[in-house]
C-alpha positions in Angstrom: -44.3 -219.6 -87.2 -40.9 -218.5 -88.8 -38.1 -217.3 -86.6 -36.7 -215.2 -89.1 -37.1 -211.6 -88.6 -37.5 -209.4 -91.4 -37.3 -205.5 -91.5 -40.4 -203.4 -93.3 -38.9 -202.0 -96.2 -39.0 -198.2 -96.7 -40.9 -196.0 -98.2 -37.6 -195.7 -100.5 -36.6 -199.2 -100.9 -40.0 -199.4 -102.5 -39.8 -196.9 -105.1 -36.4 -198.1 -105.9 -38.2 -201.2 -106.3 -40.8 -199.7 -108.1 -38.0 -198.5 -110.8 -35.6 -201.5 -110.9 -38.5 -204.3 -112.2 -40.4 -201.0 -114.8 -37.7 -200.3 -116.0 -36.0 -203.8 -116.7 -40.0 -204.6 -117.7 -39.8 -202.2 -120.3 -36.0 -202.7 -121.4 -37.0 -206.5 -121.7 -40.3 -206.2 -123.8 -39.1 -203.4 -126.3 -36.6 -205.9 -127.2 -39.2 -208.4 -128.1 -39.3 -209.3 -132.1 -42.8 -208.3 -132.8 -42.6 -211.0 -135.7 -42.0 -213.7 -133.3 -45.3 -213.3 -131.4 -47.1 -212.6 -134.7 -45.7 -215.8 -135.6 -47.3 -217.7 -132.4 -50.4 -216.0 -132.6 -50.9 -217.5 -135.9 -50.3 -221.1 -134.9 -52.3 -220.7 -131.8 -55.1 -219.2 -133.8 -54.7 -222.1 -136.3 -55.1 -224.8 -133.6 -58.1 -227.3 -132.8 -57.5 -226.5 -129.2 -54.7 -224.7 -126.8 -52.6 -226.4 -123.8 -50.5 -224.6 -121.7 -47.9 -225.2 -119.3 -45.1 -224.1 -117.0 -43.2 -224.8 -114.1 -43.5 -222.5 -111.0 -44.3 -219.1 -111.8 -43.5 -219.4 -115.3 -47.1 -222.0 -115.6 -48.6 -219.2 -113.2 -47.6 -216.4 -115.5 -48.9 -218.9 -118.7 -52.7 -219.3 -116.8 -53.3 -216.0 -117.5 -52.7 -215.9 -120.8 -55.2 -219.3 -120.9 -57.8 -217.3 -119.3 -57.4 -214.6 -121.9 -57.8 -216.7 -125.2 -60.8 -218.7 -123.5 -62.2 -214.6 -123.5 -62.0 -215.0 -127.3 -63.9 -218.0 -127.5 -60.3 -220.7 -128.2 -60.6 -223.7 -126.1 -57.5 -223.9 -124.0 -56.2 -226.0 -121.7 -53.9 -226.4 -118.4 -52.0 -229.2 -118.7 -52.1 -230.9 -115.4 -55.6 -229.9 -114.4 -57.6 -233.0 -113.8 -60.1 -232.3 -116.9 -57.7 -231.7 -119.0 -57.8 -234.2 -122.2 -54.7 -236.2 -124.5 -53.0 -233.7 -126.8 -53.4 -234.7 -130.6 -52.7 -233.8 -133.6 -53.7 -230.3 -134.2 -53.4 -228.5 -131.1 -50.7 -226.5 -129.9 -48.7 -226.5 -126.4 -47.3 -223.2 -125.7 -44.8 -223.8 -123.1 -42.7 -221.2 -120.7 -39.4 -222.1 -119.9 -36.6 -219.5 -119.0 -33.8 -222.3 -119.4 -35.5 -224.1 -121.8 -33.8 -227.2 -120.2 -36.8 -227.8 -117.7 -36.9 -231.7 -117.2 -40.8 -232.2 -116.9 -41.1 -229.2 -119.8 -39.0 -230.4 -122.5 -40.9 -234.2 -121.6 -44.3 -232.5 -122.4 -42.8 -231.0 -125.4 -41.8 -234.0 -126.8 -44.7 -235.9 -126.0 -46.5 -232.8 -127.9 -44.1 -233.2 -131.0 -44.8 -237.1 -130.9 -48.6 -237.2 -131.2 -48.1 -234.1 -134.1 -49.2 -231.0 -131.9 -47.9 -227.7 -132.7 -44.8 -226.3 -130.3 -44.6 -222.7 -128.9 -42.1 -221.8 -126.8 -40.9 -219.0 -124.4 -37.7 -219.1 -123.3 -34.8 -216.9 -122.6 -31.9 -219.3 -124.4 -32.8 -219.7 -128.6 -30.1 -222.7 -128.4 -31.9 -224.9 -125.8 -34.1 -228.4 -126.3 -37.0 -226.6 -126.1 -36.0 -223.8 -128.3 -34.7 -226.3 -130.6 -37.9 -228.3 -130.7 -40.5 -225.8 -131.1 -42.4 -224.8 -134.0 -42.6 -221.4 -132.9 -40.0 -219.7 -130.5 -40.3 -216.2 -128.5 -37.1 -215.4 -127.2 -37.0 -212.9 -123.6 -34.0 -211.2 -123.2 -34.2 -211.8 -119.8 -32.3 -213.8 -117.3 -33.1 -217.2 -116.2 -33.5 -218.1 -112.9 -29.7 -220.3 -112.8 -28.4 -216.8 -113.9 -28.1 -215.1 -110.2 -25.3 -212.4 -111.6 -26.6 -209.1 -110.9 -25.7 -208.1 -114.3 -28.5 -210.2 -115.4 -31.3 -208.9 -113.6 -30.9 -207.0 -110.4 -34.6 -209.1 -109.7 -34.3 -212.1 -108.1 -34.3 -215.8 -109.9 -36.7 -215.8 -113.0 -39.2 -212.7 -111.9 -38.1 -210.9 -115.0 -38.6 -213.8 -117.3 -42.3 -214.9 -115.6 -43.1 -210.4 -116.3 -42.5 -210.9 -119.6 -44.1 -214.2 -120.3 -47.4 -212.8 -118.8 -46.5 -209.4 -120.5 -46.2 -211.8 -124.1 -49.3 -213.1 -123.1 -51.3 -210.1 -123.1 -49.9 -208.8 -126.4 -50.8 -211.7 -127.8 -54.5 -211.7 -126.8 -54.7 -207.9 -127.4 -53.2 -208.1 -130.8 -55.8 -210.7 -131.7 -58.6 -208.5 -130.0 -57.8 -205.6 -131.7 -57.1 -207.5 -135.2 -60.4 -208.9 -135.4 -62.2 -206.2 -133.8 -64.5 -208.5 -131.3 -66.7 -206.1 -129.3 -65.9 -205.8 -125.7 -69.6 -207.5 -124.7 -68.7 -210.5 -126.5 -65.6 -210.9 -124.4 -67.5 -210.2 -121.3 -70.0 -213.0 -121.8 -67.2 -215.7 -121.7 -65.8 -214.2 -118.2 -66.4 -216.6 -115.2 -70.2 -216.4 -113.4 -69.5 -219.1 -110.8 -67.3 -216.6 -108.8 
C-alpha cells in the first residue's frame, strides 16, 4: 500500500478538468489536415494486412483503432502479440509516436521499410526519424510528452497526443464506414463473441 496521501478532487477541479482536455481535444483535432488522414486511409485500405504499434499509451490509444478496422473486415495486427506474424511486403505499420524519436518505434519502422511494408505515422514533430521515414505522416499539434511547459498542454506528459491518436483513429474508421456505406449488421457480426 502507498504512503502517499492524495486529496479527492472537487466537484470544481473536475469540471475544470472536464474543460481543459475538451477544449484542447477540440483545438488539437480541428487543426488536423483532413488530407493527411485521407492520405493514410488510402494506404491502409490498400494493404495485404495492417500492424500496429506504440509505446505506452500511445500503442493503447493505436489498439483501438486495430479493433475498429478488424469491424470492417481488414486483417490487422498488434505488433508484439504472440500470434502476430513477419511483416512483408505489402502491409502497412501504422505507428504512434509523439517524439517520433522512440528507440524501439523508429527500429520497427525501419525493419517495416526494409522488408517493403508501407509506413504510417503519428507524430507531433513532421522533422523526426519517424516522420522522415514514413510513407504517410499525420502530424498532431499536440505536445509530446518531453515537452512538460504548460504552454504546451496544461495535460500532463503525452495525454493530449494519445486523445488525438485514438481520436485519428476513429475518423479514420468512420470515414471508411461512411464512404463505403457498410451496414451496421455487417460490422456487428465481426465484434468479439468469446466475451
Amino acid at each position: 500500500m502507498s504512503s502517499i496521501s492524495l486529496a479527492t478532487p472537487t466537484a470544481s477541479c473536475v469540471e475544470d478538468a472536464i474543460g481543459v482536455i475538451s477544449n484542447e481535444l477540440t483545438e488539437t483535432v480541428r487543426a488536423l489536415d483532413p488530407q493527411e488522414v485521407a492520405k493514410a486511409a488510402g494506404v491502409v485500405l490498400g494493404a495485404r494486412r495492417i500492424y500496429v504499434a506504440g509505446a505506452g499509451r500511445s500503442g493503447l490509444s493505436l489498439r483501438f483503432t486495430a479493433m475498429r478496422l478488424m469491424h470492417l473486415g481488414l486483417s490487422v495486427c498488434v505488433v508484439g502479440d504472440t500470434t502476430t506474424p513477419a511483416i512483408e511486403s505489402g502491409d502497412v505499420l501504422i505507428i504512434a509516436s509523439g517524439s517520433g524519436t522512440t528507440r524501439g518505434m523508429v527500429a520497427i519502422g525501419e525493419t517495416a521499410k526494409k522488408v517493403g511494408a508501407h509506413l504510417v505515422v503519428l507524430t507531433t514533430d513532421a522533422s523526426s526519424p519517424l516522420a522522415k521515414l514514413a510513407d504517410e505522416a499525420i502530424i498532431v499539434r499536440a505536445a509530446g510528452k518531453q515537452q512538460v511547459e504548460r504552454a504546451a498542454s496544461k495535460q500532463y506528459a503525452g495525454s493530449l497526443f494519445e486523445q488525438a491518436v485514438l481520436f485519428v483513429g476513429d475518423v479514420m474508421f468512420h470515414a471508411i464506414w461512411q464512404q463505403n456505406q457498410i451496414p451496421t449488421d455487417v460490422l456487428w457480426r465481426r465484434h468479439a463473441n468469446l466475451e
